[in-house]
KEGUKOL-483650 format. One record per residue (C-alpha): x, y, z; residue in three letters. Coordinates in steps of 0.2 Angstrom, whole numbers, plus 2048, in hexadecimal, padded with zeros to 3 digits. Layout:
N
<lose px="X" py="Y" pz="Z" vextor="ALA"/>
...
% end
This chain:
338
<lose px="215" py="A73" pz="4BE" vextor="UNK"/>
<lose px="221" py="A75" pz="4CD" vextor="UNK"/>
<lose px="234" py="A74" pz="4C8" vextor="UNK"/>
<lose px="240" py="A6E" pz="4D6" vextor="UNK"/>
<lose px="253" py="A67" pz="4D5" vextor="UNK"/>
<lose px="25E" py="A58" pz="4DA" vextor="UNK"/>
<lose px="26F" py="A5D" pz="4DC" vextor="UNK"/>
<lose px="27B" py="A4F" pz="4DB" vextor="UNK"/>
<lose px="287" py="A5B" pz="4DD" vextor="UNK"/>
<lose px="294" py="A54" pz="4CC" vextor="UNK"/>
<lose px="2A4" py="A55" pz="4CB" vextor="UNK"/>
<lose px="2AA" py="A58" pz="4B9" vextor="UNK"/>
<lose px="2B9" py="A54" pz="4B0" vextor="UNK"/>
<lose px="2C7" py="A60" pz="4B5" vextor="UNK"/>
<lose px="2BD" py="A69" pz="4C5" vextor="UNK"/>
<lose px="2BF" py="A64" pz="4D6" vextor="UNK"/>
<lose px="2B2" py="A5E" pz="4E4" vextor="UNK"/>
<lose px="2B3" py="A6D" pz="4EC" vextor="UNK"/>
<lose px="2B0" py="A74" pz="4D7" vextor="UNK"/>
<lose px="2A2" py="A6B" pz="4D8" vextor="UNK"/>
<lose px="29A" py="A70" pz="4EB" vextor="UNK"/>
<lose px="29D" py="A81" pz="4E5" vextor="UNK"/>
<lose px="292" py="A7C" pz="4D5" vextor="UNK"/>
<lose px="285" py="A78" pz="4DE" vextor="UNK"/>
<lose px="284" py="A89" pz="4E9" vextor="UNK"/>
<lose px="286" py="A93" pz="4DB" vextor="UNK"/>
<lose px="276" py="A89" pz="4D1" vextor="UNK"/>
<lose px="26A" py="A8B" pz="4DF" vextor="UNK"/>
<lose px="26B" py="A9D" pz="4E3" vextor="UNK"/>
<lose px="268" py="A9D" pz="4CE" vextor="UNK"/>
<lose px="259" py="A90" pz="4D1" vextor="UNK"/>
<lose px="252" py="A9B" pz="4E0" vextor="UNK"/>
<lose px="255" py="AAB" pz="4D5" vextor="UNK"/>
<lose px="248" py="AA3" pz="4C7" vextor="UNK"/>
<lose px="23A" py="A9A" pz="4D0" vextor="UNK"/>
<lose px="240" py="A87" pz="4D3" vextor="UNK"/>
<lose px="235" py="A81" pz="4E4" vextor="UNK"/>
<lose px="240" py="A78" pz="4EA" vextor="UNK"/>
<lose px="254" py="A73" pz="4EA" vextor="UNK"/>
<lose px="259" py="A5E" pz="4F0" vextor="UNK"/>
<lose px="26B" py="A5B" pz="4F4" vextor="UNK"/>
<lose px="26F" py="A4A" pz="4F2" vextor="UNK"/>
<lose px="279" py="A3C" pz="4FB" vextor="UNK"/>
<lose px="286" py="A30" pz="4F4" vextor="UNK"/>
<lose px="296" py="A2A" pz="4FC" vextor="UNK"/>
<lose px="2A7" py="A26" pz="4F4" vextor="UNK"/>
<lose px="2A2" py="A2A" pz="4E2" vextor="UNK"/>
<lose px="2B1" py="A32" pz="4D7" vextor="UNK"/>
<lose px="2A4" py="A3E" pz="4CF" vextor="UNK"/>
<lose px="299" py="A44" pz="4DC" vextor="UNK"/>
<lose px="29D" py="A4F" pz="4E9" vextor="UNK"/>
<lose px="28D" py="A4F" pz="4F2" vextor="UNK"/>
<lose px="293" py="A42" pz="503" vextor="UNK"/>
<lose px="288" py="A4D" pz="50D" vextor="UNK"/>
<lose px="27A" py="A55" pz="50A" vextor="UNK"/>
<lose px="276" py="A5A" pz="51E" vextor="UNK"/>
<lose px="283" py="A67" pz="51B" vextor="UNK"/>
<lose px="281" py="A6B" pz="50B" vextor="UNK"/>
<lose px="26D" py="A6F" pz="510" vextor="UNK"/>
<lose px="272" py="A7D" pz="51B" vextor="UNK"/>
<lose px="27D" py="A86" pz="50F" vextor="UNK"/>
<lose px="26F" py="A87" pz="501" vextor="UNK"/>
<lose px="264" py="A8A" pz="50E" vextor="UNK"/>
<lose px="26D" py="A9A" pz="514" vextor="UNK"/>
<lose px="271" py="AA2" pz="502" vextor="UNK"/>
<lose px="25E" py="AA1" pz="4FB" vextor="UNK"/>
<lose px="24E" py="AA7" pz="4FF" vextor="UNK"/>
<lose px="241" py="A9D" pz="4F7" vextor="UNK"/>
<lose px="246" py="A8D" pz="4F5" vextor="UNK"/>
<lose px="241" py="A7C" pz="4FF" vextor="UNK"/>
<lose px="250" py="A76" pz="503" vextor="UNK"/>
<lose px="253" py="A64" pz="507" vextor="UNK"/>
<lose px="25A" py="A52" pz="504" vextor="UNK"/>
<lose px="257" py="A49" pz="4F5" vextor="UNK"/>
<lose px="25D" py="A3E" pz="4FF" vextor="UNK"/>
<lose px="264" py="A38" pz="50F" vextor="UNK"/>
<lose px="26B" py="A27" pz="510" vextor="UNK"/>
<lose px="261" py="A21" pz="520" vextor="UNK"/>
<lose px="266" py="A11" pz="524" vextor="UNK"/>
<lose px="278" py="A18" pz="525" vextor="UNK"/>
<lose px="271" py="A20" pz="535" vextor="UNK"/>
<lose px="268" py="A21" pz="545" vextor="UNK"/>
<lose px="257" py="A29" pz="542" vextor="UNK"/>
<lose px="257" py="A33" pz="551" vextor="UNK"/>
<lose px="269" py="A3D" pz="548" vextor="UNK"/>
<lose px="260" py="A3F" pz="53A" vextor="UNK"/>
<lose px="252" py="A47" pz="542" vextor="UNK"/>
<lose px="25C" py="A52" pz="54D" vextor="UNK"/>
<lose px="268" py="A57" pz="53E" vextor="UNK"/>
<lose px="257" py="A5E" pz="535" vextor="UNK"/>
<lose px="24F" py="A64" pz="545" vextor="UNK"/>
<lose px="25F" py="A71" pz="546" vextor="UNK"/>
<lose px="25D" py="A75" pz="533" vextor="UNK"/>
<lose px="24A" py="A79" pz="537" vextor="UNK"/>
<lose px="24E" py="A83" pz="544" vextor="UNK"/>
<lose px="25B" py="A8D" pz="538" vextor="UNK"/>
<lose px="24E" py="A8E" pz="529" vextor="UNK"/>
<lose px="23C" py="A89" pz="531" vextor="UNK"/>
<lose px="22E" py="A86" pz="522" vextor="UNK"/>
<lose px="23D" py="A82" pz="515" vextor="UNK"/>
<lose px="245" py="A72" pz="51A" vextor="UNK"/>
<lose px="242" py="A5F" pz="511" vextor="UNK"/>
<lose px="247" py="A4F" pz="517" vextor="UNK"/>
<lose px="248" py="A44" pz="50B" vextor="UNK"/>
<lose px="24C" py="A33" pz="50F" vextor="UNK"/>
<lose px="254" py="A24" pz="504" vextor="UNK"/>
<lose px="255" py="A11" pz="505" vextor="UNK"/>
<lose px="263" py="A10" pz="4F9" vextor="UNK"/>
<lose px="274" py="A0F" pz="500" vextor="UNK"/>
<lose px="27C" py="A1E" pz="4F5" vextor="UNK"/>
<lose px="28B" py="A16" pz="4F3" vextor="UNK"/>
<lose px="293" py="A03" pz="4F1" vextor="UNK"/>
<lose px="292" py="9F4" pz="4FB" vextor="UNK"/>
<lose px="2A5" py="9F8" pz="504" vextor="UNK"/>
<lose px="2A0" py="A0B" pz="506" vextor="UNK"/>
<lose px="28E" py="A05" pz="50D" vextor="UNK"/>
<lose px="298" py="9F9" pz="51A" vextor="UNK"/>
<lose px="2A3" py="A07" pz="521" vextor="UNK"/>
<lose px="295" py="A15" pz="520" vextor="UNK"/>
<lose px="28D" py="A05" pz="52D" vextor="UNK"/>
<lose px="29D" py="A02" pz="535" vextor="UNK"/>
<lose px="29A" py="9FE" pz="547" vextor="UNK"/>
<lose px="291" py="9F5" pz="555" vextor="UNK"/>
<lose px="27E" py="9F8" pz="554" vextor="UNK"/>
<lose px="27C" py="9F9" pz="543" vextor="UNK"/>
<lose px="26A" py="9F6" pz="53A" vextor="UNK"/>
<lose px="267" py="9ED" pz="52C" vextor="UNK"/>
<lose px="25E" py="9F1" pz="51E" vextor="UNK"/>
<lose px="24D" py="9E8" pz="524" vextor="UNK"/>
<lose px="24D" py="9F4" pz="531" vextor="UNK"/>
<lose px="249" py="A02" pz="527" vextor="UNK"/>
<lose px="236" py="A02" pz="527" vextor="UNK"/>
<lose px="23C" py="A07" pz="53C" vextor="UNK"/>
<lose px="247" py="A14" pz="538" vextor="UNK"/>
<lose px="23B" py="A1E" pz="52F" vextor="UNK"/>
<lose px="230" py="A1C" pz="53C" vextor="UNK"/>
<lose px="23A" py="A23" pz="547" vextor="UNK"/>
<lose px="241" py="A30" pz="53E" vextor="UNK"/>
<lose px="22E" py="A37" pz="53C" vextor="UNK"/>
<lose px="22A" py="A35" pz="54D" vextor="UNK"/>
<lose px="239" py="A3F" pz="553" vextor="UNK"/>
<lose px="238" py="A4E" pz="546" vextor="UNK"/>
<lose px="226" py="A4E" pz="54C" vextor="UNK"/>
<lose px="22B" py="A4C" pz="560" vextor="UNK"/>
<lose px="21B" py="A3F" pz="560" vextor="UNK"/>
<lose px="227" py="A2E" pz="564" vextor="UNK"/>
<lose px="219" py="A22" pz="56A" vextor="UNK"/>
<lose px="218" py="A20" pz="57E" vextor="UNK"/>
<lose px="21C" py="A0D" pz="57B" vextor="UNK"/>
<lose px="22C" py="A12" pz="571" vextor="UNK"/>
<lose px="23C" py="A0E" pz="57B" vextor="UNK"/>
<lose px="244" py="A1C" pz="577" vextor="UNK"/>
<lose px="234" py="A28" pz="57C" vextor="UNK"/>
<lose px="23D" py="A34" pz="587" vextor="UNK"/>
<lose px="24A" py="A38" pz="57A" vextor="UNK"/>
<lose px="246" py="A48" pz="572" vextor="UNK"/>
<lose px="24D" py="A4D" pz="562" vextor="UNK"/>
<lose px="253" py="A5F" pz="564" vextor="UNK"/>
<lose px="24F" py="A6E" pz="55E" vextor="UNK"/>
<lose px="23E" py="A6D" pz="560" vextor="UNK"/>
<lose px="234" py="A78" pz="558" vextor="UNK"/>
<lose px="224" py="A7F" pz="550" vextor="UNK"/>
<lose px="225" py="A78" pz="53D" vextor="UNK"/>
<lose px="22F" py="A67" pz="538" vextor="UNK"/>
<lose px="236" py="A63" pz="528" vextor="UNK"/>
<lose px="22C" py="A5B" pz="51A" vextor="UNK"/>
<lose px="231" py="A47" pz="519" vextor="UNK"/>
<lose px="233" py="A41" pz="508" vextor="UNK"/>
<lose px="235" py="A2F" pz="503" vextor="UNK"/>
<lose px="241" py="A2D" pz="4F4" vextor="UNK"/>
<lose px="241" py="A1D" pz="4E9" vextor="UNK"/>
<lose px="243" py="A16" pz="4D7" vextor="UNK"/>
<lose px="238" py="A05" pz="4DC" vextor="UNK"/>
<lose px="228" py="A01" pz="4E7" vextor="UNK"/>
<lose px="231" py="9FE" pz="4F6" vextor="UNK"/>
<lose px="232" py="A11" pz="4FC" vextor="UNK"/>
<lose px="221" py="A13" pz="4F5" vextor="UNK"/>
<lose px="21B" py="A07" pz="4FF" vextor="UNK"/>
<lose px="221" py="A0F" pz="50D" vextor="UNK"/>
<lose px="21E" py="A22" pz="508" vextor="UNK"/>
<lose px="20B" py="A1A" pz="506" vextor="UNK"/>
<lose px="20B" py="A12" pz="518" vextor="UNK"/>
<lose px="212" py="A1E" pz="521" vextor="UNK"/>
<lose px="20B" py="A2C" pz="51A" vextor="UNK"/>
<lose px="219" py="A36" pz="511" vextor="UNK"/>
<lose px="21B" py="A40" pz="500" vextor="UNK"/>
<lose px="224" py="A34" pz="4F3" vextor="UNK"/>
<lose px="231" py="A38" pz="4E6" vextor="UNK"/>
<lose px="233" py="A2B" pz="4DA" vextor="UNK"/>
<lose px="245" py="A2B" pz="4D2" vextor="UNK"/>
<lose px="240" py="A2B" pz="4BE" vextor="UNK"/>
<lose px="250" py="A30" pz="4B9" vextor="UNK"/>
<lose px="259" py="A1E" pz="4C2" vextor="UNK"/>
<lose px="249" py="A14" pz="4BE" vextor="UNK"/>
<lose px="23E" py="A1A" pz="4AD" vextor="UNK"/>
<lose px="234" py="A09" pz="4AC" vextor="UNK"/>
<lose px="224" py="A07" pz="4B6" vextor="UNK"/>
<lose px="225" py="A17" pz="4C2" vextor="UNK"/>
<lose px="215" py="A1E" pz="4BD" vextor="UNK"/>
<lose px="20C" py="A0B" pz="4C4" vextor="UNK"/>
<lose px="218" py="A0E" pz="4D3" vextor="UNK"/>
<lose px="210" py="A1F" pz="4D6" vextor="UNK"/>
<lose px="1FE" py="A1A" pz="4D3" vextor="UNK"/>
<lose px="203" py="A0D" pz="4E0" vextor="UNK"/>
<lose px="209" py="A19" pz="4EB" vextor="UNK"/>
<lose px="1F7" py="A23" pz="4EA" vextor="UNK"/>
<lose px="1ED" py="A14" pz="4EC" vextor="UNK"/>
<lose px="1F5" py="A10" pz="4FC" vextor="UNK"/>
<lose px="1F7" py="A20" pz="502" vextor="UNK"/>
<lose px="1F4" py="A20" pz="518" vextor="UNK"/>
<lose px="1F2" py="A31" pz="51D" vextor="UNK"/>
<lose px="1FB" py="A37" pz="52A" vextor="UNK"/>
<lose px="1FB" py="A48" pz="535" vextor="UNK"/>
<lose px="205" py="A4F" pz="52C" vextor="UNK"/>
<lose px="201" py="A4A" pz="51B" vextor="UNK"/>
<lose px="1EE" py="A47" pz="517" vextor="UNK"/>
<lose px="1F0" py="A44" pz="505" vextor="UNK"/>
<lose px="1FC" py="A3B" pz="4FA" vextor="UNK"/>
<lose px="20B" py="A46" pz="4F3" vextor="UNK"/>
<lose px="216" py="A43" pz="4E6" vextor="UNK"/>
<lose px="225" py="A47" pz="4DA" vextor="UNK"/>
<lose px="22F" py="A42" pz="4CD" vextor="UNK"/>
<lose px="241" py="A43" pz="4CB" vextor="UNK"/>
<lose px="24A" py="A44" pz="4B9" vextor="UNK"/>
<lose px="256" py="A47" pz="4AF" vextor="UNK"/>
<lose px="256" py="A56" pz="4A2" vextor="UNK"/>
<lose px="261" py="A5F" pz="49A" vextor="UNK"/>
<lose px="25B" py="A70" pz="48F" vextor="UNK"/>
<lose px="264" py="A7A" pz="483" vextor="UNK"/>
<lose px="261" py="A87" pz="477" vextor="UNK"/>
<lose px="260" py="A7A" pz="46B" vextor="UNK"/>
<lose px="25D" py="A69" pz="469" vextor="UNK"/>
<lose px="26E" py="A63" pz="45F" vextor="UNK"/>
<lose px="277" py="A6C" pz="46E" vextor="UNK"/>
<lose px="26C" py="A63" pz="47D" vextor="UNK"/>
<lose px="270" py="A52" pz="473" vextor="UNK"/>
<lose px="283" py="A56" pz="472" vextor="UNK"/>
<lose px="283" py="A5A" pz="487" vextor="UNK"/>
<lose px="27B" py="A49" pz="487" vextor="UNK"/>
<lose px="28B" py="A42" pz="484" vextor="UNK"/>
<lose px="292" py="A47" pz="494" vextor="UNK"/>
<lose px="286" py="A3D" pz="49E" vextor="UNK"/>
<lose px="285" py="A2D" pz="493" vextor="UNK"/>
<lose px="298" py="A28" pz="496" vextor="UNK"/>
<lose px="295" py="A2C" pz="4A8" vextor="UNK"/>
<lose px="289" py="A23" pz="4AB" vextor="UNK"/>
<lose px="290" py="A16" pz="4A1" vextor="UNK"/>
<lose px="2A2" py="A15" pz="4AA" vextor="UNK"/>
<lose px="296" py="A17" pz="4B9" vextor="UNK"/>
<lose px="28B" py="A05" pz="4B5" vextor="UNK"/>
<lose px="29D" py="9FC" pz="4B4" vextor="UNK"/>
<lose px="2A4" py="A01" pz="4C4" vextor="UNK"/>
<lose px="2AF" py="A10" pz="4BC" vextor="UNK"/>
<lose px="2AD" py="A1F" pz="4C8" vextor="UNK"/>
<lose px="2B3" py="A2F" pz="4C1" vextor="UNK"/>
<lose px="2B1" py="A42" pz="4BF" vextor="UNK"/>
<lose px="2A3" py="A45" pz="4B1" vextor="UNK"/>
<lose px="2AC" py="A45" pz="4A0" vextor="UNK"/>
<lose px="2AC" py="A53" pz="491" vextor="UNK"/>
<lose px="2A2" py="A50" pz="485" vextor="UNK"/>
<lose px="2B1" py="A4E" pz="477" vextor="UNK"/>
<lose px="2B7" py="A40" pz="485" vextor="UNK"/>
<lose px="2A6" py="A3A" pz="483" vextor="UNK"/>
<lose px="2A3" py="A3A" pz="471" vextor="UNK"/>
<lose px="2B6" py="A32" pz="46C" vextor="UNK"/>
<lose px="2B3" py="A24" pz="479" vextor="UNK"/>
<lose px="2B4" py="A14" pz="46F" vextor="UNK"/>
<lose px="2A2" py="A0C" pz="474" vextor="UNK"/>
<lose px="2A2" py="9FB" pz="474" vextor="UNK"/>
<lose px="290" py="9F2" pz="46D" vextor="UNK"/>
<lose px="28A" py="9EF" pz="480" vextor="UNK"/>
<lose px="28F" py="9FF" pz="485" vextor="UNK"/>
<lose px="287" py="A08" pz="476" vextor="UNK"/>
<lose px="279" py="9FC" pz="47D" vextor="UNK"/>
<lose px="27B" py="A02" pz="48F" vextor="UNK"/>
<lose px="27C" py="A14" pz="488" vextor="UNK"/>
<lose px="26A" py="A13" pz="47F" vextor="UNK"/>
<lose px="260" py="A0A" pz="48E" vextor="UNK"/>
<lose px="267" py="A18" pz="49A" vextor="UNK"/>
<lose px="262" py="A27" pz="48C" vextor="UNK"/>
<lose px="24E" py="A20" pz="491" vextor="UNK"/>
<lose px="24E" py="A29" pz="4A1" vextor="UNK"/>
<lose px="257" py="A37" pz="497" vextor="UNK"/>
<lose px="24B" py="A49" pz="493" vextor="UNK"/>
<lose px="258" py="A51" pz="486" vextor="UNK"/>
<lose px="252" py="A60" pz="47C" vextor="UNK"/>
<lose px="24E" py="A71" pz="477" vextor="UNK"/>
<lose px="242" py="A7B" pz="484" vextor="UNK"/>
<lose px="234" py="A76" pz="47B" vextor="UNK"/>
<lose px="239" py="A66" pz="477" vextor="UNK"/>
<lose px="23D" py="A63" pz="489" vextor="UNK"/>
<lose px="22B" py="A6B" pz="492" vextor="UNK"/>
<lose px="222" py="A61" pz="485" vextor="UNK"/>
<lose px="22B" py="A4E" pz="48C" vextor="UNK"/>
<lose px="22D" py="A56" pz="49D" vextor="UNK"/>
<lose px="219" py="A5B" pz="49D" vextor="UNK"/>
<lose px="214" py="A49" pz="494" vextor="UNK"/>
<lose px="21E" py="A3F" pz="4A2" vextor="UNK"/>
<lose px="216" py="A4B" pz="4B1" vextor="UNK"/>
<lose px="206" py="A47" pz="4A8" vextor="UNK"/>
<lose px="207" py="A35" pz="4AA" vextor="UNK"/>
<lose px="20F" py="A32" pz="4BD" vextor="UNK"/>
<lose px="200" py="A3E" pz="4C2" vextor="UNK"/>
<lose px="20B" py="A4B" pz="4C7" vextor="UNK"/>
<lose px="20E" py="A5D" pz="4C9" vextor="UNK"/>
<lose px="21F" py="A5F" pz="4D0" vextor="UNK"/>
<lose px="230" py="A59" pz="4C5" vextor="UNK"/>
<lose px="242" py="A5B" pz="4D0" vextor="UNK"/>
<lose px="24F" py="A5C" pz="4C1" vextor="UNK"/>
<lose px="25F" py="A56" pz="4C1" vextor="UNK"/>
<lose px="26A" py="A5B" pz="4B4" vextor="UNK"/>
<lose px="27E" py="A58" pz="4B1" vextor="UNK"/>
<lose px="288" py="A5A" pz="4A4" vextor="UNK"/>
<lose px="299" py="A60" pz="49F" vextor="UNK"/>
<lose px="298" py="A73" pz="4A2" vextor="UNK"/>
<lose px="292" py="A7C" pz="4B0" vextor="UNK"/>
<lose px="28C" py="A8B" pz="4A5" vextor="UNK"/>
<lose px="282" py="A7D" pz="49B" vextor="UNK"/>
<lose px="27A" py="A77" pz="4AA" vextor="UNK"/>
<lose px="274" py="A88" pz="4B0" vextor="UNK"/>
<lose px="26D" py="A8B" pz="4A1" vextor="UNK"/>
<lose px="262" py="A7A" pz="49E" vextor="UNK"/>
<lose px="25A" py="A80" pz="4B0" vextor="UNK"/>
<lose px="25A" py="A91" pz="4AA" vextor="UNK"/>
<lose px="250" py="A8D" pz="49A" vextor="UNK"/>
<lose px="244" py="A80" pz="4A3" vextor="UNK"/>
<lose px="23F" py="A8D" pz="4B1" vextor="UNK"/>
<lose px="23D" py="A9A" pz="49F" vextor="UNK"/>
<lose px="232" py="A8C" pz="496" vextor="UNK"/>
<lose px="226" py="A87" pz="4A4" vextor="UNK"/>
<lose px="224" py="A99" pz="4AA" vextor="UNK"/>
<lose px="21D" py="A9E" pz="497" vextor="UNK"/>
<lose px="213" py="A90" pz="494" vextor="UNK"/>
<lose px="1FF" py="A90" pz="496" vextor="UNK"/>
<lose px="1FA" py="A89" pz="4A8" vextor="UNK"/>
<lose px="1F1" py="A7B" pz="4A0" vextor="UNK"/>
<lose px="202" py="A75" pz="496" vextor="UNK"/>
<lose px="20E" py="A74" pz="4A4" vextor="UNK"/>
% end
């Protein structure tokens, strides 16, 4: 089983954004350090508890303090942007780390609907429909193959160079499937925002699969959400942390990631206590052997043998150490368990 990360890059109660980017640099050089394949930085705009706005940037940093790592997005936002930017802003970070570099791509906006309108602000600005295009595109220019009847055919995205990035579709329903299939891309199926029907969606994904050159057969992952601790009771109480998040998150409340006494003293209201149990479905919360056994079942059934973990909770040391003990758990257990 291959062990990857999202970094949402969260911002907890009482830290700063920058608290959190520096977060984030010092948990990849620990997931480079202890065998993770490969580290996502994620995209979301005008959030109060997530620092991650741009993950371009944050790409390069990672990049430059590992060693082993696949580093990439997890994702970009593309129908904020022109393909061709997109393709030259990976290009460059290709050229920088050449064989290490992921672009993943995502449908969603990352942010709200007023945040989505300014991030499109301007004349020219594509619709949603014109997706599908976009990554079209964007694959062409990584590739420099843009079709000879393509206006834009003599535009050449620069650097050019020997390797180009791995292209990732990202998604919690069919519709990026659908396109990972058609166009011929890996797909990595959001489990941790969507725990219902994802293994169908990837069977789907197989199914349909067209090859492309640089892909001949289908590829895919899972993302979830884990949280490991030396113990079970200590893994359910770090729980907390991420419940009334999320909670605060599903009414419109955007705000640092609470503590877990914050979390616990909350007075829940029966629909939020409601709210609370529905979201703890895409939730894998545990000791280590507790969570390789639920992380292994859930591989099992999507067909897959790649998981990127994301993990947040109230304490940084907390959340190094859930990664810490997942790496641990997986590297000991027979080849034919994990």
């Amino acid at each position: 089983m291959r062990l990857s990360v999202l970094d949402q890059s969260p911002i907890r109660a009482g830290c700063t954004p920058a608290d959190a980017l520096a977060e984030t640099l010092a948990l990849a050089e620990l997931c480079d350090r202890i065998g993770y394949h490969r580290y996502w930085l994620a995209e979301h705009h005008s959030t109060g508890g997530l620092a991650g706005s741009a993950p371009e940037i944050m790409i390069g940093e990672v990049a430059r303090r590992t060693r082993n790592l696949r580093v990439g997005s997890g994702g970009v936002m593309l129908s904020h942007y022109s393909s061709l930017k997109v393709a030259e802003t990976f290009r460059v970070l290709e050229a920088l780390y050449p064989g290490r570099i992921d672009c993943g791509i995502g449908r969603a906006p990352g942010s709200d609907g007023l945040t989505a309108q300014a991030l499109a602000h301007g004349p020219g600005a594509l619709g949603i429909e014109h997706f599908p295009a976009q990554i079209r595109d964007l694959q062409a220019w990584l590739a420099g193959e843009m079709p000879d009847d393509h206006p834009f055919r003599r535009v050449d995205a620069m650097p050019s160079g020997a390797t180009i990035p791995e292209v990732w579709l990202l998604g919690s329903s069919d519709q990026s499937a659908a396109y990972a299939a058609y166009f011929g891309c890996a797909f990595s199926f959001a489990h941790f925002i969507n725990a219902r029907g994802g293994h169908m969606v990837m069977e789907a994904y197989r199914q349909h699969f067209s090859p492309s050159e640089r892909l001949s057969e289908p590829v895919g992952s899972i993302g979830i959400f884990v949280i490991c601790a030396d113990t079970e009771e200590e893994a359910l109480d770090l729980r907390w942390s991420r419940d009334l998040w999320l909670l605060r998150l599903h009414t419109g409340r955007t705000a640092p990631v609470p503590t877990v006494e914050e979390a616990k003293s909350y007075p829940y209201t029966e629909r939020e206590t409601a709210i609370i149990m529905h979201n703890r479905e895409r939730t894998i919360a545990g000791s280590p052997e507790q969570v390789h056994r639920e992380v292994a079942a859930l591989a099992g059934t999507y067909g897959i043998d790649e998981v990127v973990v994301v993990t947040i909770c109230d304490r940084f040391e907390a959340r190094l150490r859930s990664y810490e003990l997942l790496a641990q758990v997986f590297a000991e257990a027979p080849a034919d368990a994990a």
